[in-house]
C-alpha positions in Angstrom: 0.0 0.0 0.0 3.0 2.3 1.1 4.7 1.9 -2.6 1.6 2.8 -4.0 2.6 6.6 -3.8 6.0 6.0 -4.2 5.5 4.8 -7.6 4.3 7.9 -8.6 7.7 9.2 -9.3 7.0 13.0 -10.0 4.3 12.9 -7.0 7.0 11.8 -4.9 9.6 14.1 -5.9 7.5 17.3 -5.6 6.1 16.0 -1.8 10.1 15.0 -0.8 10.8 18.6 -2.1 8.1 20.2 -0.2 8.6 18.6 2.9 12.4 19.7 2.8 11.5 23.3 2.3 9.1 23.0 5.1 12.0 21.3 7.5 14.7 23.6 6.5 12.2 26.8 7.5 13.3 28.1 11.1 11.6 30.0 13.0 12.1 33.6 13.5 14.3 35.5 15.6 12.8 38.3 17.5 16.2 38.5 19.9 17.7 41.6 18.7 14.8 43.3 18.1 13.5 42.6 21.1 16.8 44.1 22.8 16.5 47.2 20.7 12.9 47.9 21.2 12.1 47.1 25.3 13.4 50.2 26.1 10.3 52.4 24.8 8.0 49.9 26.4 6.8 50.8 29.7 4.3 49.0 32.6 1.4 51.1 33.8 -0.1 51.3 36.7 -3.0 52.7 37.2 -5.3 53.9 40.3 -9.1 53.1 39.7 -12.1 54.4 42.2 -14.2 51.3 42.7 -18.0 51.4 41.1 -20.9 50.9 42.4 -21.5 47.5 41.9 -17.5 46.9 43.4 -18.4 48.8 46.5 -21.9 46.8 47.2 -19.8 43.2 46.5 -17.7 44.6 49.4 -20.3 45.7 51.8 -22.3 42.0 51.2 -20.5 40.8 54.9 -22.1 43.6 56.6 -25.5 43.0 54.8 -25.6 39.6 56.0 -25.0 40.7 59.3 -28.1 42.5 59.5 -30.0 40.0 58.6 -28.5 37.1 61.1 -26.5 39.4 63.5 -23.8 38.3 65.5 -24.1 34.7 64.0 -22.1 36.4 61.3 -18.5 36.8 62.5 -16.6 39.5 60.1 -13.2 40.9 60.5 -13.3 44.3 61.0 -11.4 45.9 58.2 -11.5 49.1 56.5 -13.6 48.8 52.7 -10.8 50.0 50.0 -12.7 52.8 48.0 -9.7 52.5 45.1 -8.7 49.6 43.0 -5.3 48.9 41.1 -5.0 47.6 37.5 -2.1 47.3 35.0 -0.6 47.7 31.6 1.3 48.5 29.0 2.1 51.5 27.1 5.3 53.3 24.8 6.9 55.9 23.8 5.6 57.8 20.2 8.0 60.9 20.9 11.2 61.9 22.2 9.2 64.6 24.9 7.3 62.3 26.6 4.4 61.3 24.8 2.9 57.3 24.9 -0.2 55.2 23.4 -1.8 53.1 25.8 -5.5 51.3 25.7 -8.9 53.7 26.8 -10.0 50.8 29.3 -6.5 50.8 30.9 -6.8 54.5 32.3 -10.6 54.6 32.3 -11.7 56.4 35.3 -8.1 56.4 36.7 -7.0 58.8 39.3 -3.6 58.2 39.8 -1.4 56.9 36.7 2.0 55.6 36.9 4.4 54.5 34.6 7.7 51.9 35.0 10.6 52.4 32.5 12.6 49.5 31.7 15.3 50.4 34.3 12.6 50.7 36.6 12.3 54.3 37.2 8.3 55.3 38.0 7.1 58.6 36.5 3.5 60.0 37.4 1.8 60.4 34.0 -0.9 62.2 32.9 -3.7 61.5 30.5 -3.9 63.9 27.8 -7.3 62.6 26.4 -8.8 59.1 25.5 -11.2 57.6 23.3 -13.7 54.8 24.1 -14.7 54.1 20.6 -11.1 53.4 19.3 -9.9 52.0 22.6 -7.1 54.7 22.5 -5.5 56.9 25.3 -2.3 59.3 24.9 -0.3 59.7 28.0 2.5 62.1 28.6 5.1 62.3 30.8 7.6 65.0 32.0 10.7 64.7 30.8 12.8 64.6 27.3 15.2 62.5 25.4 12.6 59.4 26.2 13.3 56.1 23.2 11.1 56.6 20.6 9.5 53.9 18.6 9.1 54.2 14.8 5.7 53.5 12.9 5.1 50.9 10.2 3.0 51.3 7.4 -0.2 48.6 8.1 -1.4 48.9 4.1 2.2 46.7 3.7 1.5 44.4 6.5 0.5 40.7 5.4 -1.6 38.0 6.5 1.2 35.4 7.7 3.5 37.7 8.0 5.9 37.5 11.8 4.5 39.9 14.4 5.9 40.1 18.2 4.4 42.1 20.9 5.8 43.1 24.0 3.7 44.2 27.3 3.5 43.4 31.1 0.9 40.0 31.3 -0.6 39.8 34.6 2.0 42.5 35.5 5.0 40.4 34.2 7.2 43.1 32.9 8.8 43.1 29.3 7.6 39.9 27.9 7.8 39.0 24.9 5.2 37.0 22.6 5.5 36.1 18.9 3.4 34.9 16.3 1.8 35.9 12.9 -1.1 38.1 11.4 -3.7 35.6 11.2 -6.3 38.4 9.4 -6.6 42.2 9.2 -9.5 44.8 8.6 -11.8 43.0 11.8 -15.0 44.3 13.1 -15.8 42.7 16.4 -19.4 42.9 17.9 -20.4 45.4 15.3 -17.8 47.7 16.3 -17.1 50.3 13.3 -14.3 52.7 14.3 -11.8 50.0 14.2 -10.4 47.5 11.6 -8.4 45.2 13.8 -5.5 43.2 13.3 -5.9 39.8 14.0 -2.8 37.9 15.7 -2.2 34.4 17.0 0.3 36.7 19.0 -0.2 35.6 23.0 -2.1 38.5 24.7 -3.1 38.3 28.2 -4.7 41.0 30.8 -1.7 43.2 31.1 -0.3 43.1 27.2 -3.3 45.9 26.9 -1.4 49.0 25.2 1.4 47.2 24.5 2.5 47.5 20.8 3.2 45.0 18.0 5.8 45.1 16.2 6.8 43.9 12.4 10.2 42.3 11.5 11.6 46.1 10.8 10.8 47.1 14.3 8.1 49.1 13.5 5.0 49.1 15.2 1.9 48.3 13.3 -0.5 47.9 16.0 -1.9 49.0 19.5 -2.9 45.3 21.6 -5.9 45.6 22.9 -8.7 43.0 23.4 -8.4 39.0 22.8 -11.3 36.5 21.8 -12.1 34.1 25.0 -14.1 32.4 26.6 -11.8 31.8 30.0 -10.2 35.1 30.4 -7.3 34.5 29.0 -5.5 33.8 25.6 -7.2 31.0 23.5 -5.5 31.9 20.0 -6.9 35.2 18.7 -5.9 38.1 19.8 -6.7 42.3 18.1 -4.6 45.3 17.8 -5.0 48.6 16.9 -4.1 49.4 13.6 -1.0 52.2 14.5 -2.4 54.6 11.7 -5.7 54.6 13.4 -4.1 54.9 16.9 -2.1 57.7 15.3 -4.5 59.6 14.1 -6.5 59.6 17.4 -3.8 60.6 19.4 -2.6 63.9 17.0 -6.5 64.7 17.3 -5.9 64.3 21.4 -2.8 66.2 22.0 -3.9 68.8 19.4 -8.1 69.4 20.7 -8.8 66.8 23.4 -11.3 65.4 21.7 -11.7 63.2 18.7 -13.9 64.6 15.6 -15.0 61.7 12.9 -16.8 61.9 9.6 -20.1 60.9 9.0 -22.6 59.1 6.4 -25.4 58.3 8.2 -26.0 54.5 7.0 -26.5 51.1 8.4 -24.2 48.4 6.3 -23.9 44.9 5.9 -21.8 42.6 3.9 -23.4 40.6 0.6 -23.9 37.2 0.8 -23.8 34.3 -1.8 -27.6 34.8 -2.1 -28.0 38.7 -2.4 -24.9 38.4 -4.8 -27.3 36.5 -6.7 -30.4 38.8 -6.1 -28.3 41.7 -7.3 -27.1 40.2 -10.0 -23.2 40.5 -9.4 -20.8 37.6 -10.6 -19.4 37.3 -6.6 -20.2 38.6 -3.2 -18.9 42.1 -3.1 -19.5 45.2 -2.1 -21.5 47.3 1.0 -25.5 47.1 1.3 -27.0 49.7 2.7 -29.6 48.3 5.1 -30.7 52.3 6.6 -30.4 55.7 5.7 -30.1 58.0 8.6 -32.6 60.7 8.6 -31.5 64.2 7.8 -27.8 62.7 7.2 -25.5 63.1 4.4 -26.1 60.2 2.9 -29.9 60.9 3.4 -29.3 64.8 1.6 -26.9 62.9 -1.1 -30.1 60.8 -2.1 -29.1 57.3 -1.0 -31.5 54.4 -0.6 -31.6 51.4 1.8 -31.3 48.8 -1.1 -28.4 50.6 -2.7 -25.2 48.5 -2.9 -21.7 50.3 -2.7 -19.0 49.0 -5.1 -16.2 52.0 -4.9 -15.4 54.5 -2.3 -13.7 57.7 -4.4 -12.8 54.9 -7.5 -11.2 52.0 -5.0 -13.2 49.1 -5.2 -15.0 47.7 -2.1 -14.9 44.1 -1.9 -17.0 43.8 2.0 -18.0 46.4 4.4 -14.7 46.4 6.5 -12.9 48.1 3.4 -15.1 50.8 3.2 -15.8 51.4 7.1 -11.8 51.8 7.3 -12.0 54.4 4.0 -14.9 56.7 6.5 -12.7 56.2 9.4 -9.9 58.0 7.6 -11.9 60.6 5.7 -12.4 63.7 7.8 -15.2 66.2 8.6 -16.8 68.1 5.4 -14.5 65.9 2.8 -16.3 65.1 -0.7 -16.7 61.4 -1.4 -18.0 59.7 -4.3 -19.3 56.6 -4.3 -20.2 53.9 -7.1 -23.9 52.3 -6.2 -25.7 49.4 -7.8 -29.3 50.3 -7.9 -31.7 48.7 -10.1 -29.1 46.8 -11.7 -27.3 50.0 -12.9 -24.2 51.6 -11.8 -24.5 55.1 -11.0 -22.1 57.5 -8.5 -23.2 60.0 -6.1 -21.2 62.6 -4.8 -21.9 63.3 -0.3 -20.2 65.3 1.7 -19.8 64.1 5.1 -20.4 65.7 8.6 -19.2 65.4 11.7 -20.2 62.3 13.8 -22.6 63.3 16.3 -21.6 60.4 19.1 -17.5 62.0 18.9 -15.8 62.0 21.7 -16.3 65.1 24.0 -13.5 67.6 25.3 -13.2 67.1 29.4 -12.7 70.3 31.1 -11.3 70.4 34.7 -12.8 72.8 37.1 -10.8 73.7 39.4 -11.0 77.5 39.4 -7.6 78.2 37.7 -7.5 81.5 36.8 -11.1 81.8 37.3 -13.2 83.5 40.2 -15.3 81.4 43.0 -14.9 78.4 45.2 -13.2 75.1 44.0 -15.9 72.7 43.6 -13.4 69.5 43.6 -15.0 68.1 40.1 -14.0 67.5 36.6 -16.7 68.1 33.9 -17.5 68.1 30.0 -19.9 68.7 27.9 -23.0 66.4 27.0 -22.7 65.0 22.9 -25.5 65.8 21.0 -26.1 61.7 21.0 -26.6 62.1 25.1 -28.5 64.9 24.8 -31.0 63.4 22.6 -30.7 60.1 24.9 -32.2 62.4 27.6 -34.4 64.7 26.3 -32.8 67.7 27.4 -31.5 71.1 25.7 -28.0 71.5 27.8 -26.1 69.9 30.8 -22.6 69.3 31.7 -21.7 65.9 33.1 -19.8 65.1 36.4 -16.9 62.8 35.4 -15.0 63.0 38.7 -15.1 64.6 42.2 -12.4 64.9 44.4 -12.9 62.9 48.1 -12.2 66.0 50.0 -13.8 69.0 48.1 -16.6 70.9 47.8 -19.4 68.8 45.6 -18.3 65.6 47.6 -20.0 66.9 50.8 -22.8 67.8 48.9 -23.3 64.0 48.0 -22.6 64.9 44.1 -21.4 62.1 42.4 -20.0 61.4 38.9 -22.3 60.4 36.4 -24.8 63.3 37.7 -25.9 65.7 35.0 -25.9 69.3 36.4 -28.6 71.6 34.8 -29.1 74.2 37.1 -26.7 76.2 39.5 -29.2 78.8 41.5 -32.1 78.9 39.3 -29.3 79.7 36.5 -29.4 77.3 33.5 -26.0 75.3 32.9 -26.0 74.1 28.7 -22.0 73.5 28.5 -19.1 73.9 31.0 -18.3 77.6 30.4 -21.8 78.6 32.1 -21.3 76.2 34.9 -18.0 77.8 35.4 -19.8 81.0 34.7 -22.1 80.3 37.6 -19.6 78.5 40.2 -17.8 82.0 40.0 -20.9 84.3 41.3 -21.1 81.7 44.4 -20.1 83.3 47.5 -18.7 82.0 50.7 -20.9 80.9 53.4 -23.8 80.4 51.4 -25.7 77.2 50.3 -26.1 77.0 46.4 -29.1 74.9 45.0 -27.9 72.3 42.1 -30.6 70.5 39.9 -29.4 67.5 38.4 -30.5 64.5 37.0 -29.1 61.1 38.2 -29.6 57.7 36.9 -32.6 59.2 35.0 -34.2 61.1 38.0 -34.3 65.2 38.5 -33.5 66.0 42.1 -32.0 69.3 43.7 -28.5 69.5 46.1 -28.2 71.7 48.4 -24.5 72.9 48.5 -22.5 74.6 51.3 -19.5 76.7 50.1 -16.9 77.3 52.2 
């Protein structure tokens, strides 16, 4: 049975010349780089105020014991209001300036970072962005190892990829693997195309970049695929031109400002490849048109199929979700439809998102007249205003333990409308209206929490 192959002469010869090819591959080095690199890789730590739902997990001893008294025996220990977490992070610029992950500094109030010769240096978040998953760090400080930037349109499916971070706080480890896919929307996420790795990721390697042969980084870590908690095989990054370009928009406004269509998409299918008459499955369908939107004012249909964004041809909807993500604000697009079973192109001009990420604005009276409060603020989106129903409001995203609005019971999350019968629409007339309060008086605050208007009565002192 064996010789029944080996008879095949030229069968044989092409398998035995395979299999030597295959043998004689090794596997890649990552050493050197790995020595070059480390140094512009940092750990974070980070300082997190426990939620809600943390605090009431701790306090379940003591609600037992009202229920059964002393039958419960607790130790007596203090409740921690703070949390820790960790990650990873690196340097972009020479004065101080780092990419990290939006859910490692999320809510943070104390951020830290570790050099590779383990120096700590307290560093500050310049601005983040939920929808990317990106934050931009700085530090004080110059002549910091800067990491150069790869080009992600060159990076290959199969192609090497290693990525250092801290897993489970493990400083400086190194993982390697290959790019297993790219352009990824996970859980009908749209502002990123991921990077799909086989790379090792774990909690920790969050921030951390990944690196091509060249020692360029082509991607931000951020998120893995699993079931456990921990790595099973897939693993996303950050494509570093997205990253990028969130983080110039950070340093330069604070915020992040996105263009807008206004459609729902979905990939084609075998069968609506058929229904629409095209020789494959290709192209974006547009399932809704948004209301008062560009694409609405352009004169697109649900129905309508997109084959070309500006003349490159879209082949699924990741392709042309990564060609919006990169066009900016008020930019002229033209798109190739199939409609009827005719080609046709209409021109848009896109907006700006209306869900984009909102400047934060501390309040701490700097330069500015009245009592220091002890919160930071911003300005409700016009998505969150709409969510509520309401004209203006700023929103609470932090007080300080020991100041002002914390004795008043404010919390963050509360939306303040009303300082003294005064309206509040936007943070410059709530720090217009903290600066006529005077000392010694109580100031009333409306505000709506958790969906409910109620009214604060706050002492100044």
């Amino acid at each position: 049975m064996k010789n029944q192959y080996l008879q095949k002469g030229l069968y044989a010869a092409v398998f035995t010349a395979a299999s030597v090819q295959v043998n004689a591959a090794a596997p890649v080095d990552f050493s050197n780089l790995v020595e070059q690199v480390s140094p512009a890789v940092v750990s974070v730590n980070v300082v997190k105020k426990m939620t809600q739902e943390e605090l009431l997990q701790q306090q379940v001893p003591e609600i037992l014991k009202r229920f059964f008294g002393n039958q419960v025996i607790i130790p007596q220990q203090r409740m921690p209001q703070e949390k820790t977490a960790f990650g990873s992070a690196f340097f972009i610029s020479k004065d101080g300036y780092l990419l990290t992950n939006h859910h490692v500094v999320e809510d943070a109030s104390k951020v830290t970072i570790v050099l590779n010769d383990r120096r700590e240096i307290d560093a500050k978040v310049v601005g983040s962005d939920e929808r990317t998953d990106v934050a931009l760090l700085k530090v004080t400080g110059g002549n910091f190892p800067e990491l150069r930037t790869g080009n992600v349109d060159q990076l290959k499916v199969g192609e090497p990829v290693l990525a250092i971070g801290s897993p489970f706080g493990f400083d400086y480890s190194a993982s390697a693997g290959i790019v297993s896919a790219k352009m990824r929307n996970m859980m009908g996420e749209t502002s990123v195309p991921f990077i799909q790795t086989d790379v090792a990721l774990n909690p920790g390697n969050s921030g951390g970049p990944l690196f091509n042969q060249r020692g360029e980084v082509v991607g931000v870590n951020s998120r893995i695929f699993s079931g456990t908690g921990g790595y099973m095989g897939l693993s996303f990054s950050i494509p570093i031109d997205v990253a990028m370009d969130v983080a110039d928009q950070l340093k330069k406004t604070g915020k992040v400002t996105r263009a807008y269509l206004g459609v729902s998409l979905q990939d084609i299918d075998r069968n609506l490849a058929e229904s629409y008459h095209l020789p494959k499955p290709e192209g974006s369908l547009i399932t809704q048109v948004v209301p008062n939107s560009p694409a609405a004012k352009a004169g697109f249909k649900a129905g309508d199929v997109i084959l070309k964004f500006n003349g490159s041809p879209i082949s699924r909807t990741a392709e042309l979700l990564n060609y919006l993500n990169r066009a900016v604000p008020n930019q002229s697009i033209q798109l190739e439809v199939l409609r009827d079973d005719a080609r046709r192109n209409i021109s848009a001009q896109l907006s700006t998102a209306p869900d984009d990420t909102p400047a934060k604005a501390e309040v701490q009276a700097q330069g500015a007249k009245g009592p220091v409060l002890g919160v930071s603020i911003r300005n409700l989106s016009p998505n969150e205003l709409s969510r509520l129903e309401i004209k203006g409001g700023v929103l609470i995203e932090d007080v300080r333990r020991d100041g002002i609005a914390a004795q008043a019971k404010i919390l963050p999350g509360d939306i303040v409308t009303q300082i003294n019968n005064k309206t509040v629409n936007n943070s410059n007339e709530f720090i217009a209206a903290v600066s006529e309060l005077k000392k010694g008086t109580i100031a009333r605050v409306a505000i709506i929490r958790e969906g409910q208007r109620a009214i604060v009565g706050m002492r100044i002192q």
